[in-house]
N, C-alpha and C positions, 0 to 999 in steps of 0.2 A: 708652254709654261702653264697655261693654265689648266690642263690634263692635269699636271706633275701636281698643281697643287689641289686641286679636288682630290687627288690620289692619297694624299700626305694627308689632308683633314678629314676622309674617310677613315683611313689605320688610327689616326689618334683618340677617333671616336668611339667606335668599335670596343676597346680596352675599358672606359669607361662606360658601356655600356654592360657589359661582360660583369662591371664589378657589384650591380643593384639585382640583390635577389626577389625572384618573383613573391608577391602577397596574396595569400590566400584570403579569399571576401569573406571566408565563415571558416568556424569549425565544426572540424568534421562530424557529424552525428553517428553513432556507433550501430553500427549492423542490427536488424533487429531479430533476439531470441527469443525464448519462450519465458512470463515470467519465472519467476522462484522464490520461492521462503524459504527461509535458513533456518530460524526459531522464532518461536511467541511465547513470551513469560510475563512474569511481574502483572498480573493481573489486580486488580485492585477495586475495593466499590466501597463507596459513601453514600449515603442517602439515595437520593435519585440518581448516580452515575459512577460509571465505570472507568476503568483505564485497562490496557494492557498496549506490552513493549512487544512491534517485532522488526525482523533484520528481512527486509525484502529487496528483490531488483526487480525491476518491470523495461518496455525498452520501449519504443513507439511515441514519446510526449506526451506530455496530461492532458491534451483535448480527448475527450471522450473515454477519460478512466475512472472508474470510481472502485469504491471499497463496501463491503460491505461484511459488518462484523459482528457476531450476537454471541452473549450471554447468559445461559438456564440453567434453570436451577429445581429440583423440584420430585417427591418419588417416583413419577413414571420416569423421568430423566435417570435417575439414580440408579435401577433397577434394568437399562437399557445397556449396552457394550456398545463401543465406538463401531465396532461392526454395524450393527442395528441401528443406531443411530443416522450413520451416514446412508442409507435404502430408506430410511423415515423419510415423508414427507409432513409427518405431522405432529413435531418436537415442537412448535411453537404453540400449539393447543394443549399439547403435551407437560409445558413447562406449568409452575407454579409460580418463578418469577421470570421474567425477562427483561432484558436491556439488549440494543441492540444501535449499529450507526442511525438507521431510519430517522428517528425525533430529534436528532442532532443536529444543529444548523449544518449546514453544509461548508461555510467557512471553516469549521471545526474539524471535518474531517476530508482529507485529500489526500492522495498520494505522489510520489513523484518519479516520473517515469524518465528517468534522465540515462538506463543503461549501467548505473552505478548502485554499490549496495547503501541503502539506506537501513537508517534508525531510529523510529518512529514511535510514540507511545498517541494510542488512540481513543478516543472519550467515546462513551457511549450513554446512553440516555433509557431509564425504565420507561414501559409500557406501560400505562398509570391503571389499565386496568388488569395487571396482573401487581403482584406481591414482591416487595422489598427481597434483592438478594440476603443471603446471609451468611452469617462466619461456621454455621453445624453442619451447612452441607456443601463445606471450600473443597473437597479434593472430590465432589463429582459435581462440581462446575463446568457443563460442555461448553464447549468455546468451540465457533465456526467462525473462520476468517476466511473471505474471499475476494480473490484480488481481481480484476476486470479489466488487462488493459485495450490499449485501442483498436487490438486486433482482433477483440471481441465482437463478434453478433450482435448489433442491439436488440432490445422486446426483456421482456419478462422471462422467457425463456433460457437465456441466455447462460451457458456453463462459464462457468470462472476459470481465468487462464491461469491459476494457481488459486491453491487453499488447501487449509487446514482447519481437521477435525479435531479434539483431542477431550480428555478431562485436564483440565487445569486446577490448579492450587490455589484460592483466591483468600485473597486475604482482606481484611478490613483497614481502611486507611485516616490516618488524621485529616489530608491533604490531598487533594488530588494534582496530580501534573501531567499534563499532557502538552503536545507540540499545537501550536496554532496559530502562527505564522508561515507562511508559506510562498 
């Protein structure tokens, strides 16, 4: 009898064990690729600071990512091709004016390495001892964006896991907006 009934209260159990699906402790974190930019526009500058909009993914987590993203302006810059440019090491002596992440709190500028595409407008800050951008010379505006994420090298050295070279179209703005919550 009492076989029969451990027997009987094992089968009943069983059923209702059967019917609670297993919980996963986390989700899942998405494989990790290479970054990517998709585009950067909407460039914009007032007084001492900039903005521009871009659509990036990065994959890895934001410990150890940063951005880094400038602004020139200036007739050696003018007078240069994105070619030349991007083998330049010396567009920043080069420039007449500059804005660039660097002087930017850091709160201000972040990325987010979550594996998904983001879209982001990023404030930048002039160089106080270089010269006010301006609206005469908006369409040779070089614009460098460089993305860094965690599966970068650190040191000074270090190549960016995506970026962009380009001239951009800059325009002068009443208002600046940028993201800064994060």
């Amino acid at each position: 009898m009492f076989r029969k009934t451990a027997v009987t209260l094992a089968a009943l159990a069983l059923p209702a064990a059967a019917l609670v699906a297993p919980v996963p402790a986390t989700a899942a974190t998405p494989a990790y690729h290479h970054a990517s930019i998709k585009w950067v526009k909407q460039a914009r500058f007032k007084g001492n600071h900039a903005t521009f909009k871009a659509k990036y993914r990065c994959y890895g987590g934001n410990a150890n990512t940063h951005i880094w993203v400038s602004l020139k302006q200036g007739p050696k810059i003018a007078a240069q091709t994105i070619g030349e440019l991007k083998k330049s090491e010396g567009t920043s002596k080069d420039a007449k004016a500059w804005y660039d992440t660097n002087p930017t709190a850091a709160q201000e500028v972040y990325i987010i390495c979550n594996g998904h595409w983001q879209v982001q407008t990023f404030k930048l800050t002039r160089h106080m001892d270089k010269a006010k951008l301006t609206g005469r010379d908006h369409k040779k505006t070089f614009l460098q964006f460089c993305l860094f994420d965690s599966h970068v090298a650190a040191g000074p050295a270090a190549a960016p896991s995506a970026w962009v070279y380009k001239f951009v179209d800059l325009k002068k703005a009443r208002k600046l907006h940028y993201n800064y919550n994060h």
